[in-house]
N, C-alpha and C positions, 0 to 999 in steps of 0.2 A: 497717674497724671496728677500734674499740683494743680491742683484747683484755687490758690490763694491770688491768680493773677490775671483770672478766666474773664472773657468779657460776655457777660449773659445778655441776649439781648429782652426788651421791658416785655413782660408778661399784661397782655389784656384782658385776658380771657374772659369777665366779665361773672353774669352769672353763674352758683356753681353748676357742674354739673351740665346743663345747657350750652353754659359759655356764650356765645354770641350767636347761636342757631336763630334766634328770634330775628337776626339781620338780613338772614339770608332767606328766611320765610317773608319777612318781609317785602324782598326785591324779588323774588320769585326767582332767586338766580343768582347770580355773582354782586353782593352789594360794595360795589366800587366807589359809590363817594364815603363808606364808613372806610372801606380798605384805604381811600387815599387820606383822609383824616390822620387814620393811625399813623401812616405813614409820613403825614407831614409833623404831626406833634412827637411821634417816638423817635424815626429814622429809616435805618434803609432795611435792617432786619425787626422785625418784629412780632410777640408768640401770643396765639391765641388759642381756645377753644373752641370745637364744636360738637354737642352733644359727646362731652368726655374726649373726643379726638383733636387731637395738639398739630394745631400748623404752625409754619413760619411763612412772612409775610416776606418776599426780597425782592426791594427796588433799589437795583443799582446794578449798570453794567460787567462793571467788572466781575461780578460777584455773579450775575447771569452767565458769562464767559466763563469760570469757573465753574460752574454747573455743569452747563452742556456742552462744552468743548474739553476744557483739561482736564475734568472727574468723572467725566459722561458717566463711567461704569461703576462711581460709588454713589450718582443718584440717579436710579432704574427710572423706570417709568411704572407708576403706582400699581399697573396691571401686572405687573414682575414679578412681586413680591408677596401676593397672596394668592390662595388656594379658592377663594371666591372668585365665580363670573361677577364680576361687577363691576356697575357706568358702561363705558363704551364697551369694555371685552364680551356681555352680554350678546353682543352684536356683530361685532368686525372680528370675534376671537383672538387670535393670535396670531393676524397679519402686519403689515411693514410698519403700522400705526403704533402699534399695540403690544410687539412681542419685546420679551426682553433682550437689553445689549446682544448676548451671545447668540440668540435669536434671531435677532433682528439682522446682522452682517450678512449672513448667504444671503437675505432676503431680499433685502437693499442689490446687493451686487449682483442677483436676477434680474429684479426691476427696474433697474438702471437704465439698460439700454433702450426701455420702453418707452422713458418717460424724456430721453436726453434731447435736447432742441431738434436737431437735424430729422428725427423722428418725428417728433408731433407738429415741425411744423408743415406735414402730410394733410393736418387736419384744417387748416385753414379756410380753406373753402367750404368747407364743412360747416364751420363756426359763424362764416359768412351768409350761404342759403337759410342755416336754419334762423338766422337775426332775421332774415327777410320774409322767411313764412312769419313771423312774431308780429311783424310790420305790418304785416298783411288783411293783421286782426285788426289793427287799430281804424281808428276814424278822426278825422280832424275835429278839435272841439268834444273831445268826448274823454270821461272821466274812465280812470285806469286805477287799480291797485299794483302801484308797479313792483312791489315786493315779488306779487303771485305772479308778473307776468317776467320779470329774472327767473325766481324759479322754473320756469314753464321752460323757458329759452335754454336756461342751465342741462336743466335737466334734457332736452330733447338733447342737446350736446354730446353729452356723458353718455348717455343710451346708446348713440350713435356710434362713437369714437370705444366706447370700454364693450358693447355687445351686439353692435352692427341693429341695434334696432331701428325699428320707424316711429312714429309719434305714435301712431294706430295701436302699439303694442305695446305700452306702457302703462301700469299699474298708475294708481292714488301713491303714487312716495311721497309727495308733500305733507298731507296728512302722515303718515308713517314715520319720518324726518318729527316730526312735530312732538310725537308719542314718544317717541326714541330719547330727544330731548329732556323732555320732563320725565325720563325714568330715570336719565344719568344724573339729573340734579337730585332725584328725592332718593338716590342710592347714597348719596352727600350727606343732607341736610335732615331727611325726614325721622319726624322721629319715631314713628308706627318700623316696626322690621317688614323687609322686605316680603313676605310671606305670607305674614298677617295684612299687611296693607294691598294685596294684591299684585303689586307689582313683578311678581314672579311669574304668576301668571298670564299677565300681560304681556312682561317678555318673553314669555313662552310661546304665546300667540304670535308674536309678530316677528320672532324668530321662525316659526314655521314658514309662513309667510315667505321671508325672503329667503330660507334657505330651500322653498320650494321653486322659488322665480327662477334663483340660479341655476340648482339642479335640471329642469326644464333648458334654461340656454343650455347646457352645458352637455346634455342628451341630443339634443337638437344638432349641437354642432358639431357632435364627434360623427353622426351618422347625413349631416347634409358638408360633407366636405367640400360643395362647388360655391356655396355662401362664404368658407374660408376668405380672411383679405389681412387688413391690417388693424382689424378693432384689436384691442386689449383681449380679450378673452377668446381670439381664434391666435394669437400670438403664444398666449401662456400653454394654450392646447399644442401645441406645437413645440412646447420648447423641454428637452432636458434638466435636470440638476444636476450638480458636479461630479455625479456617480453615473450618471447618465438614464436615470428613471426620468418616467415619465410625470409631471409633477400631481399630487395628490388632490383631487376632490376639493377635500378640504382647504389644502395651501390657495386652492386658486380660487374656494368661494369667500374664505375671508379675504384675500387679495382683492379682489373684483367688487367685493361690499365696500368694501375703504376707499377704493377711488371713485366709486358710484357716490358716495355721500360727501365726500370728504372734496370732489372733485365738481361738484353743482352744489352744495350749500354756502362754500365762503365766497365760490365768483356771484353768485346769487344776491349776498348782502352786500359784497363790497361796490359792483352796480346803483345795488339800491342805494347807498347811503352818495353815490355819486350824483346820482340825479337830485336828490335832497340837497348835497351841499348846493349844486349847482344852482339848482332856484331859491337862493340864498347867497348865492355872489354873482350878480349879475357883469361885473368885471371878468369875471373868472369865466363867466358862461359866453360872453363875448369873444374871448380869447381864442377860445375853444373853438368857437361856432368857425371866425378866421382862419385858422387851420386845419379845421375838414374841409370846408367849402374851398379851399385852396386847391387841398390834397384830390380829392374826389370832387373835384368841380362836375362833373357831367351826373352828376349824381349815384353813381356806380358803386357798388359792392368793393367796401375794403378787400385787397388779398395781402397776401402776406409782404408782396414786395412794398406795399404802401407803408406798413409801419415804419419803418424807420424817418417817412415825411412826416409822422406824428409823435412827434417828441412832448409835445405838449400834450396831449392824450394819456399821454405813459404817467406825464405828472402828476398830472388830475386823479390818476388812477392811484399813486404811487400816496401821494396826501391823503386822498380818500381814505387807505389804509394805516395812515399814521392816526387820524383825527378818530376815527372808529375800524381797529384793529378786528377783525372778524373773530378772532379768537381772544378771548380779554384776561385770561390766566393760562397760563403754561403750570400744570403741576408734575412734583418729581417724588419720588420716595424717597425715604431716609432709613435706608438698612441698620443704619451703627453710626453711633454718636461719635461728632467729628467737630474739627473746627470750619468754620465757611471763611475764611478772610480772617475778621479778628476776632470771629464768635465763637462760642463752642455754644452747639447745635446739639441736645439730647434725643435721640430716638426712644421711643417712636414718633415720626410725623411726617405729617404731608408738607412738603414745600412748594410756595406758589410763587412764582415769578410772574410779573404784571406787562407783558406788552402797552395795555393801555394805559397804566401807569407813570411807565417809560415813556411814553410817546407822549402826555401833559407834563412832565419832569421840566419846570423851567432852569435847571440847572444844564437839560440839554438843547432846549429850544427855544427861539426866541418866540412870546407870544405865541405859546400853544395852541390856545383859543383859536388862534386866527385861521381859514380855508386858507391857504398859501402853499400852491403848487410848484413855484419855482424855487422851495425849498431843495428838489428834488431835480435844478436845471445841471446841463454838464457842469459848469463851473462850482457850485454849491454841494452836490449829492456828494462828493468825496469828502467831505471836512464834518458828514453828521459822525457823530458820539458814535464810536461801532458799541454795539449790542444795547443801545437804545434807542432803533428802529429793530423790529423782530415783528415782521406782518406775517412772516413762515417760518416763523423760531428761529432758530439759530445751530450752529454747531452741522458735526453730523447726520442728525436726524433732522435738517431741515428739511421742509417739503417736499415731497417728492413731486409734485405736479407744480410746481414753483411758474414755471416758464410756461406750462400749459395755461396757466391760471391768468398769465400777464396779456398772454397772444389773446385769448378768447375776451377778456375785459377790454385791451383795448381794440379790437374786435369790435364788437357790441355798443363800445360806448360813442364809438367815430360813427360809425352804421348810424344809430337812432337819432345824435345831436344831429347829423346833416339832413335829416327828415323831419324833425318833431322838436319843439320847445315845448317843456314840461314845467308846468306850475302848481304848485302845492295846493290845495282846496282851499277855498276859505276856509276860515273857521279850523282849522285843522291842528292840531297839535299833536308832535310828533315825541316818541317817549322811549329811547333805547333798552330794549331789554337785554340783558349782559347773563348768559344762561352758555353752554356751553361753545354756542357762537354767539354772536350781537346781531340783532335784527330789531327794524320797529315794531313797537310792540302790539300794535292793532294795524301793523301793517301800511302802507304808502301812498294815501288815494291821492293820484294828480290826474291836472286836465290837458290831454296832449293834444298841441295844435300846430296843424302843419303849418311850416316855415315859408312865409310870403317867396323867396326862391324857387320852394322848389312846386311852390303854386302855379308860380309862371312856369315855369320849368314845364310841369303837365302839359299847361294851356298851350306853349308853342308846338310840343310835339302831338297835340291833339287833330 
């Protein structure tokens, strides 16, 4: 190759050795305003250090599109290309999340029929009652951590829909979720080895853990065949692979881990950060309040035929996910040094492409900054930047629980607005931590108080 014409992109790396580790000890996570610095002072690629390991920084669509749709199979996903458990593969193994390209297709084209709309929107009522046991907790005028109480709701969902369970029968995953977390960033960042810092053995522990929950479901349900229906995990027990076996322990506990975590942790924050914006546009919150109260005037349980009278629900929801993307980097491996666009990119390295980056890009958005859900109205949603919205990546391997994720949000979010106005604490200051999802960082205490409608509302049917 002539290298005399090459366009390198600037090197930051920073201290030696280290390189820029100190940034990300610092944020405790993904430190986004240095990543968008670099990005605004160097450009759209950009090479750094971390403790000796060489990333590239890439904000710019096209070049995103280029990753994950037209070279998908020359940039793996990081867990592909080494012989280590490690980050997330500790945990989800080598399910639809996690495995490589050639991997990953049977798997996908399994899973498929599970997760495709006409399927889960079976679950609806589902996502409905258990909004309303959540409901059930609350009290007018009384203080809530609404982070813990999306979790709480997510999670009873997920349980439900992927292992036919009841609230009664579920573990501490919130806590566990939480540990998980900070093992996959200090497998990143830290600079103790995994071993010596413990961390092995902590994943060791909390691998047992789940892969004792599952095996349990999984014993249970082969010998109580009349509980069979249509959760996730009496489906996959049920189903063939293209040889016609019965599919493996294995295939279906890391399957059924990834959509357990994967499928109540991002609807989880992107809730929470709704109700946060929401008590911070009281325009927005009025909009809203307008069309449920419309929609569900008698005060009744969203189902599924309502959504489509809540368009504006979808937006709220749809912003929500632009302004704090639940996942705040998308990383890729770099098998063999190539060109990306007009760079040439040397391996080894990790490649991070920024959703939340994209998504404050004032080259694709007017007034980033701004809560502005009619971003997202019929007229508007087709003209955004494609692959500079990516709230479930992009390409092939976009989400798989994509539409699951949208029904159950806006689900949840129409349920709680026509019941309960939420206001931020006094005093309260709210702090994003950007770690392998985005959640606040001490959490969401608001004061939920029921809506003068449907006070009266009570009082006549009283």
């Amino acid at each position: 190759m002539n290298n005399t014409h090459l366009k390198i992109p600037p090197d930051v790396s920073g201290l030696p050795i280290v390189g820029r580790a100190f940034d990300f000890l610092r944020a405790n996570g993904i430190p986004l305003d240095v990543l968008r610095r670099l990005h605004e002072e160097h450009g759209d690629v950009v090479r750094f250090n971390v403790m000796n390991r060489p990333f590239h920084l890439v904000v710019n669509p096209e070049l995103t599109h280029e990753i994950l749709v037209k070279r998908i199979s020359e940039f793996p996903k990081p867990s592909a290309v080494t012989d280590q458990s490690m980050g997330i593969t500790r945990f989800l193994g080598m399910g639809i999340l996690t495995a490589g390209y050639d991997e990953w297709k049977p798997q996908r084209k399994l899973m498929q029929p599970f997760m495709h709309r006409t399927h889960i929107e079976s679950y609806a009522d589902t996502m409905g009652a258990l909004g309303e046991k959540l409901l059930d907790t609350w009290q007018d005028d009384s203080e809530r951590n609404i982070h813990s109480d999306m979790h709480k709701v997510t999670m009873w969902i997920i349980a439900k829909t992927v292992f036919d369970l009841d609230v009664d029968e579920l573990q501490d995953f919130e806590a566990i979720v939480k540990e998980i977390q900070q093992i996959i960033l200090d497998d990143m960042i830290s600079f103790l080895p995994a071993k010596l810092s413990g961390r092995d053995a902590k994943a060791a522990r909390l691998n047992d853990t789940l892969t004792a929950f599952v095996d349990e479901m999984i014993a249970k349900r082969k010998v109580d065949t009349v509980r069979a229906g249509d959760d996730l995990l009496s489906l996959l027990l049920a189903t063939t692979d293209e040889a016609g076996q019965a599919l493996s322990d294995t295939f279906i506990r890391d399957n059924i881990l990834t959509m357990f975590f994967a499928g109540h942790e991002t609807t989880a924050n992107t809730l929470t950060w709704a109700f946060y914006y929401l008590s911070q546009n009281p325009d927005v919150l009025a909009t809203l309040q307008a069309e449920v109260d419309t929609v569900l005037a008698d005060g009744r349980t969203p189902t599924l035929a309502d959504l489509p009278d809540l368009p504006y629900t979808l937006m709220v929801i749809k912003e929500t996910m632009r302004i704090q993307p639940t996942i705040p980097v998308i990383p890729r491996a770099l098998p063999k040094t190539t060109m990306l666009g007009d760079y040439h990119i040397e391996t080894p390295s990790l490649i991070l492409m920024s959703p939340h980056l994209l998504h404050h890009d004032e080259r694709y958005w007017s007034e980033p900054a701004l809560f502005d859900p009619t971003r997202f109205s019929a007229e508007n949603e087709p003209h955004i930047t494609k692959y500079a919205y990516l709230p479930f990546g992009g390409g092939p391997r976009v989400c798989i629980g994509n539409h699951f994720a949208l029904m159950e949000a806006q689900i949840l979010l129409a349920q709680m607005v026509r019941h309960y106005e939420l206001r931020l604490v006094d005093g309260t200051s709210i702090k994003p931590q950007f770690q392998l999802t985005t959640f606040p960082k001490n959490g969401l205490p608001m004061r939920v108080s029921q809506r003068q409608a449907v006070r009266q509302e009570a009082i006549e049917h009283a």
